[in-house]
Structure formats: structure tokens, C-alpha cells
C-alpha positions in Angstrom: 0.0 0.0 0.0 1.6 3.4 -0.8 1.4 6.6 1.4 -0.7 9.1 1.0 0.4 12.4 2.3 -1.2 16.1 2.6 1.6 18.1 0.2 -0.3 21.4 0.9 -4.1 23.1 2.4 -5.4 26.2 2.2 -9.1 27.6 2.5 -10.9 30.9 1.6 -12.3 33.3 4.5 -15.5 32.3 5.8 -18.0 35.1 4.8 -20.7 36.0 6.7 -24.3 35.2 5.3 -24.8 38.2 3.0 -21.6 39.2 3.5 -18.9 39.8 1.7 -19.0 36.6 -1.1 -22.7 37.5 -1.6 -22.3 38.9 -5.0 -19.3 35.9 -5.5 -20.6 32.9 -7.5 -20.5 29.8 -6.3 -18.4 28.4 -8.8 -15.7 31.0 -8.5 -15.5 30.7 -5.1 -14.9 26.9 -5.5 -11.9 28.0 -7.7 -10.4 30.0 -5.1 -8.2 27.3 -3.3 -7.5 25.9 -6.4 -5.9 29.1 -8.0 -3.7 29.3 -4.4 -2.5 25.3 -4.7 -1.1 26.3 -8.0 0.7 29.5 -7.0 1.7 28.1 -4.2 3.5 24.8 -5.2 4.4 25.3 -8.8 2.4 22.5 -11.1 0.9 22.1 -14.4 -2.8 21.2 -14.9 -2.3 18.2 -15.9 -0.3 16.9 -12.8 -3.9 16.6 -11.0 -5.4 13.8 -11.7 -8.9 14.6 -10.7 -10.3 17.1 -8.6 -13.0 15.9 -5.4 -14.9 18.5 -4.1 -17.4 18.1 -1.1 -20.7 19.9 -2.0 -24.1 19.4 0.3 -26.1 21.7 -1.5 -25.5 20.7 -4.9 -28.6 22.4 -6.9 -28.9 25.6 -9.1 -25.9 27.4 -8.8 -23.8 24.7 -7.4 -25.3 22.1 -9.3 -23.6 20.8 -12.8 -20.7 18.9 -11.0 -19.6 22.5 -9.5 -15.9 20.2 -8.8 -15.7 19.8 -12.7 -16.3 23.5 -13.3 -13.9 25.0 -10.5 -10.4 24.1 -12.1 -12.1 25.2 -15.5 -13.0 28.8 -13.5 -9.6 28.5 -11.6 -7.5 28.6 -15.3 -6.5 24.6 -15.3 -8.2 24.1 -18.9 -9.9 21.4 -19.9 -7.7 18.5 -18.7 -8.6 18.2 -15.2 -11.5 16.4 -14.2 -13.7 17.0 -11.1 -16.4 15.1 -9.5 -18.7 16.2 -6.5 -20.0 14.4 -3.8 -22.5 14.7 -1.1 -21.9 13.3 2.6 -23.8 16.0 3.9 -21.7 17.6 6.6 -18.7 15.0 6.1 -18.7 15.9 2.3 -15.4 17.7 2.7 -13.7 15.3 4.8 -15.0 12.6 2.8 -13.3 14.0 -0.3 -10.0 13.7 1.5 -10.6 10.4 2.4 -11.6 9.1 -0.7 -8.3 11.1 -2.1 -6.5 9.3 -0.2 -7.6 5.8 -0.3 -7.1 6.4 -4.2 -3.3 7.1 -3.6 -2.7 4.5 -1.4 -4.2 2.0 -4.2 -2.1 2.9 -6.2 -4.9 4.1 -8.3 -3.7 8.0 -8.4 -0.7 9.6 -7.5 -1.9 13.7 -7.4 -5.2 14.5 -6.5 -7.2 18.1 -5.0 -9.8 17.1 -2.2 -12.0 19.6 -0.8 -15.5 21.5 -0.7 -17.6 24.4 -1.5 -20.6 25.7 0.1 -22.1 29.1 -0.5 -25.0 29.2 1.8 -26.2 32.8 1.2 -27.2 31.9 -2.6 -28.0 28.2 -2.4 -29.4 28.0 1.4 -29.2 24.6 3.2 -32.2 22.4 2.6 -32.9 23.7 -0.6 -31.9 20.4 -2.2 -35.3 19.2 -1.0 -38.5 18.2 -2.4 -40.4 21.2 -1.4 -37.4 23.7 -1.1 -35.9 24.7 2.3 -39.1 23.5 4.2 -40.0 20.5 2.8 -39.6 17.0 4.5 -41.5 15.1 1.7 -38.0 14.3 -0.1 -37.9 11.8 2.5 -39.6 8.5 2.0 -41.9 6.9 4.6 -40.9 3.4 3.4 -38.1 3.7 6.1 -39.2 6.9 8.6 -42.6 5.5 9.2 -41.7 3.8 12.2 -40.8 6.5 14.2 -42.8 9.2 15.6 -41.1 12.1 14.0 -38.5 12.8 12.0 -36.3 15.7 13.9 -34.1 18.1 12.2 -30.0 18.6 13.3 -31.1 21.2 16.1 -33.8 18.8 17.5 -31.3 16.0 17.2 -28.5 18.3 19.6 -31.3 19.2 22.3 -32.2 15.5 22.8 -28.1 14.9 23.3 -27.9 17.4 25.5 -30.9 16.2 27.3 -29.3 12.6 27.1 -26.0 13.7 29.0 -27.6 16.3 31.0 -25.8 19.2 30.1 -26.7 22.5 31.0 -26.8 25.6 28.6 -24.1 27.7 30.5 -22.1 24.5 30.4 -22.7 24.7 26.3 -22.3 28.5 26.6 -18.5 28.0 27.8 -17.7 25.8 24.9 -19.2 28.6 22.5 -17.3 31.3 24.5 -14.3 29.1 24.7 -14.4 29.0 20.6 -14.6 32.7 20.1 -11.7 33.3 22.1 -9.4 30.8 20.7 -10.4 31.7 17.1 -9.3 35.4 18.2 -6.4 34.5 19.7 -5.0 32.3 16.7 -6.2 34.8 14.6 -4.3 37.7 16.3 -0.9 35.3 16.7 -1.0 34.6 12.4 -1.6 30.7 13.3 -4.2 31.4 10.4 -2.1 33.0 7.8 -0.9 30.4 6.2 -3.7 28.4 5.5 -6.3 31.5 4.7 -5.8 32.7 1.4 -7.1 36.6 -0.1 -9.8 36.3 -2.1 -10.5 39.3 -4.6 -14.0 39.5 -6.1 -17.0 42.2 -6.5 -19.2 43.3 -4.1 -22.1 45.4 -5.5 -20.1 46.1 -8.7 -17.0 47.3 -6.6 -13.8 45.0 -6.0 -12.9 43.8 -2.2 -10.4 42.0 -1.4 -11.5 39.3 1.7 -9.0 38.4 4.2 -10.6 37.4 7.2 -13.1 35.0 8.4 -16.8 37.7 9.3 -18.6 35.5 11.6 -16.1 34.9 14.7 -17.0 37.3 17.9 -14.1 36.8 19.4 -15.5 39.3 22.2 -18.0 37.0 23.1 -19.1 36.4 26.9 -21.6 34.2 29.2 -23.5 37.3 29.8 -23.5 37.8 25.9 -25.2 34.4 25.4 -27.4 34.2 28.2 -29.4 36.5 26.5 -29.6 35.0 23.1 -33.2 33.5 22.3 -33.4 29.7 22.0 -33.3 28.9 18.3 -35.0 25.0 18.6 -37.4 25.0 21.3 -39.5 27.1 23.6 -37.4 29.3 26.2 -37.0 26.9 29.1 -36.8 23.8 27.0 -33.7 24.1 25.1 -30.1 25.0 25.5 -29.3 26.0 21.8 -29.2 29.5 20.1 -26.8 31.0 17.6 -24.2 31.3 20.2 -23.5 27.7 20.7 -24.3 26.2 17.2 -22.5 26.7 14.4 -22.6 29.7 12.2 -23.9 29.4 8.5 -21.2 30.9 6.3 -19.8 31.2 2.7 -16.8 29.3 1.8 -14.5 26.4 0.1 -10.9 24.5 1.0 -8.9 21.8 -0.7 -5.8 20.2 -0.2 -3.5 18.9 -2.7 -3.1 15.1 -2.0 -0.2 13.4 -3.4 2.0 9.9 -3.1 5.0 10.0 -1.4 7.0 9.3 -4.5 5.0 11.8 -6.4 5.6 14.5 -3.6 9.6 13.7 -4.1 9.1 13.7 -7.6 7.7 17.1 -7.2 10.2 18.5 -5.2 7.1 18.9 -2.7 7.4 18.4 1.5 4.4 17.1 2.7 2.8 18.3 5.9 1.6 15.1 7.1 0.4 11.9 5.9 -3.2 10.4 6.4 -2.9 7.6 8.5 -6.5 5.9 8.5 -10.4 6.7 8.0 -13.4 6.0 8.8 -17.2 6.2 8.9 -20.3 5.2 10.3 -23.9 5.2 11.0 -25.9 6.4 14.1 -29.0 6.3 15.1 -31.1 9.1 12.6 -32.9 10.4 15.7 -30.4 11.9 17.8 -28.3 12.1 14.2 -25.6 13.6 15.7 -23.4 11.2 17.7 -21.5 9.7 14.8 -18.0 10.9 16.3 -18.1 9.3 18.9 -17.9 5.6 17.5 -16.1 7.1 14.6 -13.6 7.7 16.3 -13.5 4.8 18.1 -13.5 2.7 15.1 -11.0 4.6 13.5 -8.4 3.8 16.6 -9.3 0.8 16.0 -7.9 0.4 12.7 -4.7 1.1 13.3 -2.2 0.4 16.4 -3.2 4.1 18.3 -4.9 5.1 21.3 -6.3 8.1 22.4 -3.3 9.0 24.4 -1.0 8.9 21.2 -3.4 11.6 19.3 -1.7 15.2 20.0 -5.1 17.1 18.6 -8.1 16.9 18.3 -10.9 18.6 15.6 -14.4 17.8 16.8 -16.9 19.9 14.1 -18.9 22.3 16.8 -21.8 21.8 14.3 -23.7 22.4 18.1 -22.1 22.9 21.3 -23.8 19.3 22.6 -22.2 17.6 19.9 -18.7 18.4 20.9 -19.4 17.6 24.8 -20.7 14.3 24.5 -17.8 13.4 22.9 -15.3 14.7 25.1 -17.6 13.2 27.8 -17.8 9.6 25.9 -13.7 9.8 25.0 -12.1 11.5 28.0 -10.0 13.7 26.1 -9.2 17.1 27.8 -10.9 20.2 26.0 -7.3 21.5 25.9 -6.5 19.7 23.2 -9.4 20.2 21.3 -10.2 22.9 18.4 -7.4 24.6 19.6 -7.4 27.4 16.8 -11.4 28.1 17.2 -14.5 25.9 16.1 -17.4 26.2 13.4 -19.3 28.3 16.3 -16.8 30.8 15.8 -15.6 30.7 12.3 -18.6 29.2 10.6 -19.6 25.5 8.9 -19.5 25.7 5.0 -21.5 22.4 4.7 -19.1 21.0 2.4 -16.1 22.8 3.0 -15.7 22.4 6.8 -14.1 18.6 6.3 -11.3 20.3 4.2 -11.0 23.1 6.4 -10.8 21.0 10.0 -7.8 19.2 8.0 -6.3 21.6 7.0 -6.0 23.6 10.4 -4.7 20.6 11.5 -1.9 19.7 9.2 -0.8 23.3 9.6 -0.8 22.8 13.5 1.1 20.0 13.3 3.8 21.3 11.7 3.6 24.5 13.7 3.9 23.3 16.6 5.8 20.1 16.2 3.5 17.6 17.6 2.9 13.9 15.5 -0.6 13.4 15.6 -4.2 14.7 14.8 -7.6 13.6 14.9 -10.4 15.2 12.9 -14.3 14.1 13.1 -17.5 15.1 12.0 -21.1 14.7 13.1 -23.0 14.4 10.1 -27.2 14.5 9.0 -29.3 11.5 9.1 -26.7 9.6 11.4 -23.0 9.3 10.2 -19.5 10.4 12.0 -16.7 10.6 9.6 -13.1 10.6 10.9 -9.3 11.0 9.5 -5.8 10.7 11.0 -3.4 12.2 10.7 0.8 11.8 11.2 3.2 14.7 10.5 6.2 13.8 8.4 
């Protein structure tokens, strides 16, 4: 089996909804990271291979194969292909992974892995049957045996009901998010992995540097006074504070053999040790890390203990408790650069993106190993290790 190893990862800034990127099509914002790979490490078109872009929206203006259409938008040509895929939540983090198995089949030796999602022009749930409200795109062949079908926020009140978690105890993971996204941001642990993007705003061109949803100044007081966004006040523990934030943005690595990075003259930030996925239960929907993660130790000789970090998606603060409840692991080493609550979750970027901050942390600071996993819709976890080389 041959290594596969991350040669390179950048993202865009997250935009705010209707913020910056609102004018920016979706397609063009997908070629984004693709235009920095290139500058940044030197190759012709045709050294990619194919291009896998994570995409959970994947209608209208993101629809069309939008990962066959960004290297054409990004100046590659003709020659590279591109194919999309739709894990929901994991979608970016599944591109990696399937990148990587490819490589270490021996099947490809260069490939680009990442995701897109612009949520201000093609809003989640619009993929449905009846647009952003409908639920009849689901069949009853399977659902009809339950009572109801919840929805993601539902799913993250009934975990934090499970383990008994309080909101100000959710609150502090939100607060704690803010903070370390402001810190990271302040100390250039971002710059190298969040790349300028020029494009038009209202006819006028802006350069975007900075993610536009993190509050870095964010308190307890702050969010104690948010509304609940799930449930009636008294019943919940979930506002916009502590869930994540919906955003505009796209990532991608550049996924290579070893003896194609040498060949290259490339030197790889780490290499991708072992993956996984599973299914939950579709209720709850949201516990997938926790066994992914699991199962993905499993797989190889590791324990927790030998993991240095840790990227747990802050899709909701619950979902990010109950695993550090269910694993042990101190919160210390955890989303140690800032979560989705501060920086936002691009759907079908955020997989790239978790990567990506932690192949750059590994090599910043040194340490060997990292961790990333993903709740995900319906009931999945998805997770990746990685090993800096």
C-alpha cells in the first residue's frame, strides 16, 4: 500500500451570510483554493489527476458537477476532471478520504480534495422536495416507524438532554471558541492556511481576508441572553451562540503519493494515517463521532493518548461535549485554533478546512498526531488521522 500524504491546504475566508461573497458565484468561489494550490507549489494542470470537491447543497448554482467546473473557473483548462460528492456535513472530509484511499491503491498519485458551500445563494435544505421547508423528499418506506423525524437542532437538544448538560455549560464551549479563534487569529496561526480572495461586491472590487462570523468578544452574559433557536425558552439549550454559524466558503488540499511528492520536489505536511465512517441512530443524528472515532483507533495500532489534537466539528455545542464526555479527552487539546461556532460550517467545505488547520498545527507546533471528526445528517460520523512527516 503506498502513502498518501497532505503536500499542501489552504481555505478561503468564511463570509458571513450576505456578507462579503454574496455577489461571488459559487463556482468562483470553489476556484479559489484551487488558484492558491497552483501558486503556491508550482504545477501544471495536468499533474492533478482529478479534482473531489465536497458539496451538500448541490442544486442551481452549485449544481452541474460545481468540482468539474472549479479548475475550469480556476485557469486549469480542460484537462482536469472533477467530481462532487455529497456526505452531507462530512462531504469535505469525505473528499480527503476518498483522495486518499485512491493514492494509497495505487490508483492515483496527485489528486485536490476539498468542498464548497455558499449558503447565502444556495441556502441549506434547498436540495429538498419542497425547497428549504419540505420534508416530503424523505420516503416513509423507512421513517414511518418512528414518531417524528427531527431536524440537526432537535437532534443536539435531545443529546444534550441525554447527558444532562446544561446551557451555560454549552455557553463556555461557545465562549471558549470565540476566544481561541481570536487568539489564533491575532498570533498569524491562520495565515498560512487562509488565502485573499478578490471578487466584487455590488459592482465594486474587495479583497476578503478574514473569516466575518467569529466574535471573538463573546461572553456568558452575551449568550445568556440570546433567544433559543429549537425550542421554547426553558426547553432548550441551543441558540446561535452555541451552534455553528452558516457561512460562505470552500478548502482543498493537494493530495499526493509520497514518490510523487519527491518527484515534485514537494514536502508534505503530514500523511493520512487511517479513515473512517459510520452510522448512528437518525434520531439523535448527531453522535457519529463518537464511534467514529473509536472505530477509527481501532484500525490502526493508536490510542487516544497517542493523538496530540483533536478537531471535533462544533456543528452544536452538545455535539462536541458528549464526545469529550464519551472519550475522555481534555478540551485542551481540542479545536485549539477556534470551532465552526466561531468561524462558521460551509456544509461541504468544513471537512477540508478542519484538516487543513490541523496539518498546519502540526507542523507549527511540532507535535505527531491529529484527529479530525464530524457529526453528520441522518446519522453518520466521519473521521481522519493524521501523522506529520
Amino acid at each position: 500500500m503506498h502513502d498518501a500524504v497532505i503536500v499542501d491546504a489552504v481555505r478561503t475566508p468564511f463570509g458571513k451570510r450576505d456578507g462579503s461573497f454574496r455577489d461571488t458565484h459559487p463556482q468562483d468561489l470553489a476556484a479559489k483554493p484551487l488558484e492558491a494550490l497552483r501558486a503556491r507549489n508550482d504545477f501544471e494542470p495536468e499533474t492533478i489527476e482529478d479534482v473531489i470537491y465536497g458539496c451538500v447543497t448541490p442544486i442551481d448554482e452549485q449544481g452541474l458537477n460545481i468540482a468539474r467546473i472549479a479548475p475550469m473557473v480556476a485557469g486549469w483548462g480542460d484537462i482536469v476532471p472533477g467530481v462532487q460528492l455529497n456526505r452531507m456535513c462530512g462531504s469535505g472530509q469525505q473528499a480527503l478520504n476518498f483522495a486518499a484511499a485512491n493514492v494509497m491503491a495505487g490508483q492515483h498519485d496527485v489528486l485536490v480534495a476539498g468542498g464548497v458551500e455558499h449558503m447565502t445563494r444556495v441556502p441549506m435544505g434547498s436540495d429538498g422536495a419542497d425547497g428549504v421547508d419540505g420534508t416530503s423528499a424523505v420516503t416513509d418506506t423507512y421513517f414511518e416507524h418512528f414518531d417524528e423525524l427531527t431536524h440537526q437542532g432537535e437532534g443536539a437538544e435531545r443529546i444534550a438532554e441525554e447527558y444532562g448538560f446544561s446551557r451555560e455549560e454549552l455557553d463556555e464551549i461557545a465562549v471558549d471558541s470565540q476566544r481561541r479563534w481570536g487568539e489564533a487569529w491575532e498570533d498569524g496561526r491562520y495565515d498560512d492556511q487562509v488565502v485573499p480572495v478578490e471578487t466584487e461586491l455590488e459592482g465594486e472590487p474587495i479583497t476578503v481576508e478574514q473569516d466575518e462570523h467569529p466574535r471573538p468578544e463573546t461572553d456568558l452574559e452575551t449568550l445568556s441572553n440570546l433567544p433559543l433557536s429549537f425550542r421554547e425558552e426553558g426547553n432548550g439549550r441551543h441558540h446561535p451562540g452555541n451552534s455553528s454559524g452558516i457561512v460562505d466558503g470552500s478548502s482543498a488540499l493537494l493530495v499526493a503519493s509520497e514518490a510523487a511528492a519527491e518527484e515534485h520536489g514537494w514536502e508534505p505536511m503530514a500523511r493520512i494515517v487511517q479513515t473512517e465512517v459510520v452510522g448512528v441512530d437518525p434520531v439523535t443524528m448527531l453522535t457519529g463521532p463518537i464511534p467514529a472515532t473509536e472505530q477509527v483507533l481501532e484500525k490502526t495500532d493508536l490510542e487516544l493518548e497517542d493523538i496530540d489534537l483533536f478537531e471535533v466539528n462544533e456543528a452544536f455545542a452538545a455535539v462536541v461535549a458528549a464526545w469529550l464526555e464519551e472519550t475522555g479527552v481534555s478540551w485542551e487539546q481540542v479545536n485549539v485554533n477556534g470551532g465552526a461556532i466561531a468561524h462558521g460550517h460551509p456544509l461541504g467545505a468544513t471537512g477540508a478546512a478542519l484538516t487543513t488547520k490541523l496539518a498546519h498545527e502540526l507542523e507549527r507546533t511540532g507535535q505527531d498526531r491529529a484527529l479530525s471528526t464530524m457529526c453528520i445528517g441522518f446519522g453518520q460520523g466521519i473521521a481522519t488521522i493524521l501523522e506529520r512527516v
